[in-house]
C-alpha positions in Angstrom: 147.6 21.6 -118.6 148.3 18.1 -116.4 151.2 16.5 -117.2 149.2 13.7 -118.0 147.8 15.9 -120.9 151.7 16.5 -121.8 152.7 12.7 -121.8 153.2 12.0 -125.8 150.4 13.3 -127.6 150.9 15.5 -130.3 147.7 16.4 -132.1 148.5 17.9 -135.7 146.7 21.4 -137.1 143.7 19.2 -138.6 142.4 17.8 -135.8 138.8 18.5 -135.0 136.5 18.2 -132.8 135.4 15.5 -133.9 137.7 13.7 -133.1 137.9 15.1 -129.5 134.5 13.5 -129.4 135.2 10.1 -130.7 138.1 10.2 -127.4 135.3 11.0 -125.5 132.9 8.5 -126.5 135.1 5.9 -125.8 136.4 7.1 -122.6 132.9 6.8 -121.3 132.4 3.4 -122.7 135.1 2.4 -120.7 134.3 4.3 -118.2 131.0 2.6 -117.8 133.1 -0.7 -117.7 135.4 0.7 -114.9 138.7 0.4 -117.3 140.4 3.0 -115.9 143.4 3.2 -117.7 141.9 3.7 -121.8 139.8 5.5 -120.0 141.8 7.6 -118.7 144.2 7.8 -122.2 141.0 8.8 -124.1 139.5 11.4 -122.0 142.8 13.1 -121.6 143.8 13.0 -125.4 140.2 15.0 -125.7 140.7 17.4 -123.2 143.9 18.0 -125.5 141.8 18.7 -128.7 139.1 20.6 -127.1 141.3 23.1 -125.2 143.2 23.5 -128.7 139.8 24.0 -130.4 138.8 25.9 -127.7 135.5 24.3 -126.4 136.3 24.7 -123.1 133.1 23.3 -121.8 133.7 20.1 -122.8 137.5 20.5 -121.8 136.4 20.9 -118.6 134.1 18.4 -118.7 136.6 16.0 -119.2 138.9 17.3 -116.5 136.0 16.3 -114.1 136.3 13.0 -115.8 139.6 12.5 -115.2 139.6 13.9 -111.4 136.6 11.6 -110.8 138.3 8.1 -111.6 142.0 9.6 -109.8 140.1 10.2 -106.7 138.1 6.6 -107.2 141.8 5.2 -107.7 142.7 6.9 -104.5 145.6 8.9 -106.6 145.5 12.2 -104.1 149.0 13.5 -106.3 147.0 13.6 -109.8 143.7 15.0 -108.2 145.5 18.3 -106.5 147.7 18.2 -110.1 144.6 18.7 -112.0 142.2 21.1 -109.2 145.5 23.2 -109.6 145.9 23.3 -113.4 141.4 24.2 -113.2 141.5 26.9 -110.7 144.6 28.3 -112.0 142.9 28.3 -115.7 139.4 30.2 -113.9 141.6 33.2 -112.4 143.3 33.4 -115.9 139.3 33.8 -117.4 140.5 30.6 -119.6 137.3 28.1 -118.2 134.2 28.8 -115.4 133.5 26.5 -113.0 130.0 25.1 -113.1 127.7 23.1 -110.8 129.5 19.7 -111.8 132.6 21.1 -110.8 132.0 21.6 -107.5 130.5 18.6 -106.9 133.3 16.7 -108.3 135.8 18.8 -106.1 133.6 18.0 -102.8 133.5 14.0 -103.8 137.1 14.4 -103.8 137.4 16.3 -101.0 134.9 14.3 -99.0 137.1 11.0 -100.3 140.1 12.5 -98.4 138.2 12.9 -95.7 137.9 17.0 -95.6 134.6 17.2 -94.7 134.7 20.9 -94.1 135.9 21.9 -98.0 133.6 19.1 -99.7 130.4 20.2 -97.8 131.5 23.6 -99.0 131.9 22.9 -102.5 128.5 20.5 -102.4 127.1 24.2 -101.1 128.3 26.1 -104.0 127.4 23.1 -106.8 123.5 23.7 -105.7 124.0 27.4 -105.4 124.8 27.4 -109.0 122.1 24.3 -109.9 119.9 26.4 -108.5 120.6 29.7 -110.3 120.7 28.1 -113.6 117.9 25.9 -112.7 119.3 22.8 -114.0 117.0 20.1 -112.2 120.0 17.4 -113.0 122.8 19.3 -111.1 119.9 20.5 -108.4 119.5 16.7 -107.4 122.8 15.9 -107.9 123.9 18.5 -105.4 121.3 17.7 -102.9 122.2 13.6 -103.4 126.1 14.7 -102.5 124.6 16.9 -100.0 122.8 13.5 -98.4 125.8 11.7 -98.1 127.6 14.2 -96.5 125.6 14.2 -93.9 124.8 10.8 -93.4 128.9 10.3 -92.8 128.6 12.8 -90.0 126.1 11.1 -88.6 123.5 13.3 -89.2 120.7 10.8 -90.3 117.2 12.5 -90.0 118.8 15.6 -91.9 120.1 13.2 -95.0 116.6 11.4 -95.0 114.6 15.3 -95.7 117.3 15.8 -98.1 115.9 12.4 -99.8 112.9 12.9 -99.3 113.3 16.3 -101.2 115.1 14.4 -104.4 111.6 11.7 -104.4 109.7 15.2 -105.4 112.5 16.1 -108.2 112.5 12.2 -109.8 108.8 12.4 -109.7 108.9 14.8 -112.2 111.8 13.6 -114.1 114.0 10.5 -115.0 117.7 10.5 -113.8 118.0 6.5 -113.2 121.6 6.1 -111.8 120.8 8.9 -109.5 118.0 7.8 -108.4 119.6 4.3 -107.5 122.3 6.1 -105.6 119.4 7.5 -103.5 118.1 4.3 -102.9 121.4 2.8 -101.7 122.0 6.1 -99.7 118.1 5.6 -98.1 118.9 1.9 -97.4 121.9 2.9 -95.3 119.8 5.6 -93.5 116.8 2.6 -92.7 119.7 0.5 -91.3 120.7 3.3 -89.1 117.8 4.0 -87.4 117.5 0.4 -86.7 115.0 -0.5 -89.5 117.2 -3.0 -91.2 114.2 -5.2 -93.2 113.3 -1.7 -94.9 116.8 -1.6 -95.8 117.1 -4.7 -97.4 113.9 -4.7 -99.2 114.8 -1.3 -100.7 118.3 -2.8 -101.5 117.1 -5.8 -103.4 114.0 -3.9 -105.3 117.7 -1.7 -106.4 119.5 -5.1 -107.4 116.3 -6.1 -109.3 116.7 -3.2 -111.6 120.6 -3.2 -111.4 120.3 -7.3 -112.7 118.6 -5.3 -116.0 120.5 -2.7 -116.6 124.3 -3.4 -115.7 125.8 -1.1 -114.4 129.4 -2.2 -112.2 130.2 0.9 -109.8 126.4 0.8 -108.4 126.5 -2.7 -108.2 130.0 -3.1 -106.2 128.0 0.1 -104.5 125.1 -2.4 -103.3 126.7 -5.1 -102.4 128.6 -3.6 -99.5 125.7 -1.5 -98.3 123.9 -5.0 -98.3 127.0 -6.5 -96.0 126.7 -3.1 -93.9 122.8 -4.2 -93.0 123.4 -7.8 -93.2 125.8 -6.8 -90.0 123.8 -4.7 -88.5 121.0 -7.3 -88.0 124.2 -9.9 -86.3 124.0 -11.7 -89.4 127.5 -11.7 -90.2 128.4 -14.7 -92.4 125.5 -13.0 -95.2 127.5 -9.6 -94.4 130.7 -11.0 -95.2 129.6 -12.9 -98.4 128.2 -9.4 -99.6 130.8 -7.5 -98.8 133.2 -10.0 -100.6 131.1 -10.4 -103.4 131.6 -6.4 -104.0 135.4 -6.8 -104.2 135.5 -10.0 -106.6 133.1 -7.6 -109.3 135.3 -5.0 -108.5 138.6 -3.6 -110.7 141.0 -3.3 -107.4 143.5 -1.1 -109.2 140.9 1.7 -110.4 138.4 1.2 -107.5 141.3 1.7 -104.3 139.3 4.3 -102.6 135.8 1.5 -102.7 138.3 -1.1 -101.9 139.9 0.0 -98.7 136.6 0.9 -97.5 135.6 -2.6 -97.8 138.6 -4.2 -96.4 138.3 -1.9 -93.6 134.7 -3.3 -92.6 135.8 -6.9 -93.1 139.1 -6.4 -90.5 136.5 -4.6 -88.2 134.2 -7.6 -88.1 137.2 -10.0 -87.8 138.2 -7.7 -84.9 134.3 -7.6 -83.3 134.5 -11.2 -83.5 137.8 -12.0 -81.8 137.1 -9.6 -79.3 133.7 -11.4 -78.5 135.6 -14.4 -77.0 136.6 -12.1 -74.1 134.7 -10.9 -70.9 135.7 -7.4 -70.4 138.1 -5.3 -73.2 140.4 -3.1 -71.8 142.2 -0.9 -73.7 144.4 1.8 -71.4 143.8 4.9 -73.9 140.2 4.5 -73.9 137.9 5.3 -71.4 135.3 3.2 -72.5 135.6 -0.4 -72.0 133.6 -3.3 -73.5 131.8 -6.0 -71.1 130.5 -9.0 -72.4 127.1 -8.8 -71.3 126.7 -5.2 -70.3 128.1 -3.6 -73.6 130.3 -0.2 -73.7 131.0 1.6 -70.1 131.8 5.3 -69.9 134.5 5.7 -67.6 134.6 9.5 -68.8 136.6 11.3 -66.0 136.4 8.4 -63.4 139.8 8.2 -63.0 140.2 6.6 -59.6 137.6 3.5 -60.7 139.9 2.9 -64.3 143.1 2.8 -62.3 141.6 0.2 -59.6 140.3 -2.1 -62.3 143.6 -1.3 -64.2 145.5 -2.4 -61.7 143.0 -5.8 -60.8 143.0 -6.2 -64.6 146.8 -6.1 -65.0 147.5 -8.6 -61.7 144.6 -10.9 -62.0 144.5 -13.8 -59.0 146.5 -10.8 -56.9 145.3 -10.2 -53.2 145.5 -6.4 -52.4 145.4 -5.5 -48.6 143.6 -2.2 -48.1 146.8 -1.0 -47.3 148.3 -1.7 -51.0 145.1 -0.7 -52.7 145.7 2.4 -50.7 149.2 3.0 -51.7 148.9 1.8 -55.4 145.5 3.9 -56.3 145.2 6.8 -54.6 149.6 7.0 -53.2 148.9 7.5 -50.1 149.7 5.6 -46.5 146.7 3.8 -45.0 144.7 5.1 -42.4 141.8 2.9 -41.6 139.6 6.3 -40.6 140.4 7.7 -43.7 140.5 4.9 -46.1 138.1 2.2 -45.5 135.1 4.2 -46.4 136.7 5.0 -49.6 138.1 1.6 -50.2 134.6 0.6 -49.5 132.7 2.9 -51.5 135.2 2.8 -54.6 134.9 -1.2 -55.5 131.1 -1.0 -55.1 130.7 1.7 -57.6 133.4 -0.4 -59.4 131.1 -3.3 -59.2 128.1 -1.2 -59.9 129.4 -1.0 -63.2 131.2 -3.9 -64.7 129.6 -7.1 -62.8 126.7 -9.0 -64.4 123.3 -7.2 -63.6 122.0 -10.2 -61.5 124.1 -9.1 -59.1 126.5 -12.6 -58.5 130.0 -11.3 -58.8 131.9 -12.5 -61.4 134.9 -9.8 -61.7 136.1 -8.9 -58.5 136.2 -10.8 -55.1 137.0 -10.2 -51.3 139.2 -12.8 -49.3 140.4 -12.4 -45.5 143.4 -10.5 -46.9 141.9 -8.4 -49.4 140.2 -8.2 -52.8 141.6 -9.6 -55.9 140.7 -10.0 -59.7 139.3 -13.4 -61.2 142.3 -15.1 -62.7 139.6 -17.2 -64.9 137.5 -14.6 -66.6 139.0 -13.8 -70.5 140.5 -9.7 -70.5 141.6 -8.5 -73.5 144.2 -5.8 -72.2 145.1 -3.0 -74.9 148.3 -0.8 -74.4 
């Protein structure tokens, strides 16, 4: 057993299962209102009376309980305490692992960023939904399927996979799932670029949420609603969204939800600062950002990042052919060899960072040389 399962409780030899199940009624009520901690207490204290009584179904279904809200509270220590105590029960024959199981284990996994093991265990959930034919687990497998592959980008595949639940919710009622699918298939609508889809589908979600309450699919909603809201460039609606899902939200239990948010709100404070700037330089990356033009791939042209380095780095500097010669390519200047290349290399240079109306605005030419614009705004990273 966890140690949280050791920590001071004592059950006596008349103890029932009954009262296992009054813990676990009221470790989902407070589940429900994201109070972690009684939570917590309660479902632990009956995983202690159903392992003594020996219902280990339920035991184990409150194990999944508890490694559910560690892995929401971002507590990596208790979740590999308690995947440990499971697996080491199953090759001891004490507990089998069921469709549930795995999907807990690859939401945990996939919250700890190992997408490798959590698509894996999402495999073996539906493999065992589908033997049993349990049309709850088989859509919950394929809705943690979906968002494992929208987070690797794969967009069109997560939209089948949704596509596939519509069929299985037509046929039966699983509300909070179903709402998860919708918030998953707004998120896929923003990403291929249909962001009014995505908000309609989002708010026809709150309308039903505004009904009947329920605080982890709301928190849920409100930062896919700032994800679209920035998509579309409308940042101050995004940022209102996105804070409005942290005020609703229990920081302490929700850490995993709440990092992901604060994370997109530094981002867009980062987009924004860096939109002041003309051209974004960073010297480990080679893409760099021009105001106008967007991203450039400088992907294995070396010779062009270490010319508009060094321009970028000594802005208002004259380089002689000769210098250019010496500083880019470290070699002595000979006007047959090099003024061709010198030449050729700042108008591909050009080609690529100056504004498409062709005016120069980046790099010039004077009677001793070129030289970088001292009045244009770099952002230089190092």
């Amino acid at each position: 057993m966890t140690d949280i399962l050791r920590q001071g409780w004592d059950l006596s030899e008349n103890s029932t299962l009954t009262m296992g199940r009054s813990f676990k009624q009221l470790g989902e009520l407070y589940w429900d209102r994201l109070d972690f901690a009684p939570a917590i207490d309660n479902f632990a204290k009956a995983a202690t009376v159903f392992y003594n009584e020996v219902d280990l179904d339920s035991y184990l279904e409150c194990q999944l309980r508890l490694l559910r809200m560690f892995a929401e509270k971002d507590d990596r220590e208790q979740v590999l305490r308690i995947q440990q105590t499971l697996e080491q029960q199953l090759s001891a024959g004490k507990i089998k692992f069921n469709a549930m199981t795995y999907y807990i284990f690859s939401l945990c996994s996939s919250y700890f960023n190992d997408k490798f093991k959590a698509m894996d265990f999402i495999e073996r959930s539906l493999e065992l939904a589908l033997k049993s034919d349990n049309k709850v687990d088989i859509c919950r497998a394929i809705l943690g399927r979906s968002y494992l592959l929208f987070a690797e980008g794969k967009v069109n595949e997560a939209l089948n996979e949704v596509t596939n639940l519509k069929v299985f919710f037509q046929v039966i009622a699983i509300p909070r799932m179903e709402l998860s699918t919708q918030i998953l298939l707004a998120r896929i609508y923003q990403k291929l670029g249909q962001t009014q889809k995505a908000l309609d589908t989002l708010w026809g979600s709150y309308e039903y949420l505004n009904k009947h309450k329920n605080l982890f699919l709301l928190v849920h909603l409100f930062y896919a609603l700032g994800v679209v809201h920035e998509a579309r460039g409308e940042n101050e609606l995004a940022k209102t969204h996105l804070n409005m899902a942290k005020s609703f939200c229990p920081v302490n239990n929700l850490k995993h939800f709440v990092k992901q948010v604060d994370a997109k709100l530094t981002e867009m404070d980062r987009v924004e600062q860096e939109s002041d700037f003309d051209i974004i330089f960073d010297t480990n990356n080679p893409v760099i950002v021009e105001a106008e033009r967007g991203q450039i791939d400088f992907k294995n042209q070396f010779v062009l990042m270490d010319l508009l380095r060094l321009f970028i780095e000594n802005p208002g500097v004259v380089y002689s052919k000769e210098s250019l010669v010496k500083e880019v390519w470290d070699q002595n200047y000979d006007p047959r060899v090099h003024d061709n290349k010198i030449y050729v290399t700042i108008k591909r240079l050009r080609k690529l960072i100056e504004p498409l109306t062709g005016e120069s605005k980046y790099i010039f030419r004077s009677r001793e040389g070129y030289f970088f614009n001292k009045r244009v705004k770099v952002c230089l990273k190092k």
